[in-house]
C-alpha positions in Angstrom: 0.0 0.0 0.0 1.3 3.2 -0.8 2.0 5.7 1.9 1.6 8.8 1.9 4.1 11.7 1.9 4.1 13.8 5.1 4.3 16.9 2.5 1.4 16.2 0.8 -1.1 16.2 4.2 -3.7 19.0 4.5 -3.1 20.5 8.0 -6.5 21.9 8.4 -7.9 18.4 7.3 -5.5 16.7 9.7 -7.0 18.9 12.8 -10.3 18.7 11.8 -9.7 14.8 12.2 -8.2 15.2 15.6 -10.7 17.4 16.8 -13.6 14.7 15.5 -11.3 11.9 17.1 -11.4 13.5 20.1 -14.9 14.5 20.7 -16.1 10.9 20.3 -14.3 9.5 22.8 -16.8 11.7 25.0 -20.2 10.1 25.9 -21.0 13.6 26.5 -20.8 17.3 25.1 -17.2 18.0 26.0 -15.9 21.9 26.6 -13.5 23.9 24.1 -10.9 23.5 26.9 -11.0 19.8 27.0 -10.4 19.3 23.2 -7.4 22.5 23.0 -5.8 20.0 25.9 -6.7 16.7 24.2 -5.4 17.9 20.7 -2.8 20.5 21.2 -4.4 22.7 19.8 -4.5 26.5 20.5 -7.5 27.1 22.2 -8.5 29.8 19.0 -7.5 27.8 16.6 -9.6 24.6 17.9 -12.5 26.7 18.3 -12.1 28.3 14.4 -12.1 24.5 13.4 -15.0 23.7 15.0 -17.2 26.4 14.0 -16.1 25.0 10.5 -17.2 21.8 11.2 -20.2 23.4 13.1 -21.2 24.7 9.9 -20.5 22.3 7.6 -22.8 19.9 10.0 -20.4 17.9 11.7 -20.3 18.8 14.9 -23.5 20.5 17.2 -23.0 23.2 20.1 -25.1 23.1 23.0 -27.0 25.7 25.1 -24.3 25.4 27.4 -21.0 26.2 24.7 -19.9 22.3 24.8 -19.7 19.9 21.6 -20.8 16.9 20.2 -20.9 14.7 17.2 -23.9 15.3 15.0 -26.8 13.4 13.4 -25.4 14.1 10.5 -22.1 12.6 10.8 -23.1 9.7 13.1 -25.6 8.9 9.9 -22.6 9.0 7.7 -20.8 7.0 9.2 -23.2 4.0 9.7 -24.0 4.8 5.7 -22.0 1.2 5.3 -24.7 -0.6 7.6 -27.8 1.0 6.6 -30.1 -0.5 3.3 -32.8 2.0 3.1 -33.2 3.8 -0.3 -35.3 7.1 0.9 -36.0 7.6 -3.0 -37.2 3.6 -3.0 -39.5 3.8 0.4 -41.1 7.2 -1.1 -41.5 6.2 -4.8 -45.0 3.8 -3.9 -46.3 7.2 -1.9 -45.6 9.3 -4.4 -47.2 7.1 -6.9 -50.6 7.2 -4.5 -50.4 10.9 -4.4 -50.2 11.3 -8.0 -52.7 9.2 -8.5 -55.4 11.3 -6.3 -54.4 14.7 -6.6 -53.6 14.5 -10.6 -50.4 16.3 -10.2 -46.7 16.1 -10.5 -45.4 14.8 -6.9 -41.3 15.9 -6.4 -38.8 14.4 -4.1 -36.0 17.1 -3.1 -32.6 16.5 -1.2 -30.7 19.5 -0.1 -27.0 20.0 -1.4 -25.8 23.1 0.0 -27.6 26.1 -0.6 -30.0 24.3 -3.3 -32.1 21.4 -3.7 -32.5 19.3 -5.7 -35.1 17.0 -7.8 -34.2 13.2 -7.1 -37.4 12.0 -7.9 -40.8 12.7 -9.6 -44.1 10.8 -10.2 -45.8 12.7 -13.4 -49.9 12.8 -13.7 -51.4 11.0 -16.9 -52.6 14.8 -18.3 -51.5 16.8 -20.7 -51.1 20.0 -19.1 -48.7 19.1 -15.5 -45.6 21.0 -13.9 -42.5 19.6 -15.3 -39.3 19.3 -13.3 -36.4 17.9 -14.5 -34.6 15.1 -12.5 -31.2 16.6 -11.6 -32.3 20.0 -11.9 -31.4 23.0 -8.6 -33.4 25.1 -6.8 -32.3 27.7 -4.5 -34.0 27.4 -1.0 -35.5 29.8 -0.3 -37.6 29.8 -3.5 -39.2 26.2 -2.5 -41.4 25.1 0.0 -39.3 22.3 1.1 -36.1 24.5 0.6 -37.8 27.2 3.1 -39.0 24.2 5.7 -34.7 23.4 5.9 -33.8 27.0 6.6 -36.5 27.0 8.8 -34.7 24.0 10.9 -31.4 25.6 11.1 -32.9 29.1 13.1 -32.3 32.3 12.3 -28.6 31.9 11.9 -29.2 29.5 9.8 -31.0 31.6 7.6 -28.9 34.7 8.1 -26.0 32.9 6.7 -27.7 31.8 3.9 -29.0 34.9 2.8 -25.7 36.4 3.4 -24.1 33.8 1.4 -26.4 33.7 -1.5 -27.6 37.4 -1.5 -31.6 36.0 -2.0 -31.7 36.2 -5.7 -35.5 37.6 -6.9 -36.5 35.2 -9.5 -40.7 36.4 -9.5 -42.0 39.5 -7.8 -43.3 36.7 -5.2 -39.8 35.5 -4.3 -38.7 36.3 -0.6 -36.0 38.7 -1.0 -35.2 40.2 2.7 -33.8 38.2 5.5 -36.6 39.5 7.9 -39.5 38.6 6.2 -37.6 34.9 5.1 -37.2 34.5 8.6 -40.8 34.7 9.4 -42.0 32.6 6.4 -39.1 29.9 7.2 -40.3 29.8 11.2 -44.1 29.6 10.0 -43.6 26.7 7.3 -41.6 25.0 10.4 -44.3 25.7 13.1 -47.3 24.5 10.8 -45.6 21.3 9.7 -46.0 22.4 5.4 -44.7 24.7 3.3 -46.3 26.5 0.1 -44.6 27.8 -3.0 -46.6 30.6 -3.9 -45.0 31.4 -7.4 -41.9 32.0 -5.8 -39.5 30.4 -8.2 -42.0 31.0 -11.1 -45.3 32.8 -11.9 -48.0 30.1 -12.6 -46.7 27.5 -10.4 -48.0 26.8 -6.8 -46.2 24.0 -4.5 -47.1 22.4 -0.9 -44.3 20.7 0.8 -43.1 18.3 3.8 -39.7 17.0 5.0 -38.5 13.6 5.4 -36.7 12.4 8.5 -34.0 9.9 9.2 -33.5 8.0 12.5 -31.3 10.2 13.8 -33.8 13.0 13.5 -32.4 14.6 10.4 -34.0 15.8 7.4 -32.9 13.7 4.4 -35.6 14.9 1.7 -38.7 17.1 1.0 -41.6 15.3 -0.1 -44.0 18.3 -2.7 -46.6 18.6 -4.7 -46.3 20.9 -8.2 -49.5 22.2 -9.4 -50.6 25.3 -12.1 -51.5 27.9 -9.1 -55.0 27.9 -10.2 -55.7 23.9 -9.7 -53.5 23.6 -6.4 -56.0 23.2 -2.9 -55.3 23.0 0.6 -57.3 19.6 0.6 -54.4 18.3 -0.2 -52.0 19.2 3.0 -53.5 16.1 5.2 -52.5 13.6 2.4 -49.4 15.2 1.9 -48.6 15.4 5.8 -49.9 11.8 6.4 -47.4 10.4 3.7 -44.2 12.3 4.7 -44.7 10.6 8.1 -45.2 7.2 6.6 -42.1 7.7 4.7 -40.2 8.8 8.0 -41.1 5.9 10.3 -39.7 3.9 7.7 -37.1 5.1 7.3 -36.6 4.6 10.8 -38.0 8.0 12.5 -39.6 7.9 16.3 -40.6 11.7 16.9 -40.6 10.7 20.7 -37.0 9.7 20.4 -36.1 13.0 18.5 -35.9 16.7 18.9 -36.3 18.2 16.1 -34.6 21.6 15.9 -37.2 24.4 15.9 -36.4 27.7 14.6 -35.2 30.2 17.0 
């Protein structure tokens, strides 16, 4: 096996390692001071690393300023041992959704700062929303993409907005951070999110997310109508199947808090 050449290591990758290493030796949320000692690391620069991974997912902060391993990353790394195909356990829901509603049912996965379109079930009529498998969306012009900001609290969504500057893509789109916050904490709240010709004039979307096991959301489960033929009828449905698809996928609300918006 080839080894590899002390010159060609990433330093930053190399603590970021260490830093993981050592908070999972911890049954509990360990303090900043605790992993400077453990890793050698500066006390700064452990806690710049951190926020990284903070960021980035891997690591959570609790009310108290200690850390821990997330969801996310425990998830990751039992990928190996786990069998379940979210897009296989939603397809036969989708299907039943299409079926009754007469409209195009998407399934979302977040990458970043977009999502996008695994999945689709498309209506036997003529006229139906089209979305292309593989194509983006930007969050916060989706109902599902709005529902994930929503879960990450208002820095969450500051950061995005930051990040992305809230592009306007309809005179509907959200395009200030205060009144994004309020729609992302509402969708949260009322367990759906709608699309009101956000991302384009014409087309109206209700969504839900999809949670692992661990509590995290893995997908958004929508609905894609022509504004005009979408009805709130359909929420209960839509609700009732996103939490089909969860529990099989392993989800037990009672064994789960899931992040609220702050």
């Amino acid at each position: 096996m080839t080894r590899v050449k002390p010159e060609s290591r990433i330093q930053v990758i190399d603590r970021a390692a260490t830093l993981l290493d050592a908070i999972s030796r911890y049954t509990m949320p360990v303090t900043l001071k605790a992993l400077s000692a453990d890793t050698n690391l500066a006390p700064s620069t452990a806690f710049r690393i951190l926020h990284s991974l903070i960021d980035n997912h891997f690591v959570d902060r609790d009310n108290t300023g200690k850390y821990q391993l997330s969801g996310r990353l425990i998830r990751l790394s039992n990928y190996q041992y786990q069998n379940v195909d979210f897009r296989k356990v939603a397809i036969p829901y989708m299907e039943k959704l299409r079926d009754k509603f007469g409209e195009t049912i998407n399934l979302t996965a977040r990458e970043g700062d977009v999502v996008i379109y695994v999945e689709k079930a498309i209506p036997n009529r003529m006229m139906h929303v089209q979305q292309i498998i593989g194509s983006r969306a930007p969050l916060h012009v989706t109902g599902v993409g709005k529902m994930m900001l929503g879960m990450e609290g208002l820095e969450g969504i500051v950061g995005y907005a930051q990040r992305t500057n809230l592009p306007t893509y309809t005179r509907k789109t959200f395009s200030d951070i205060d009144s994004l916050e309020r729609e992302c904490v509402r969708c949260v709240e009322q367990g759906f999110a709608y699309d009101n010709e956000e991302a384009e004039i014409g087309v109206g979307c209700i969504g839900v997310l999809l949670y692992d096991r661990y509590g995290e959301v893995v997908a958004g489960l929508s609905v894609s109508a022509p504004i005009e033929r979408r009805r709130d009828e359909w929420i209960k449905d839509l609700v009732k199947a996103g939490k089909s698809i969860s529990i099989e996928l392993g989800f037990v609300k009672s064994e789960h808090a899931i992040k609220k918006a702050s």
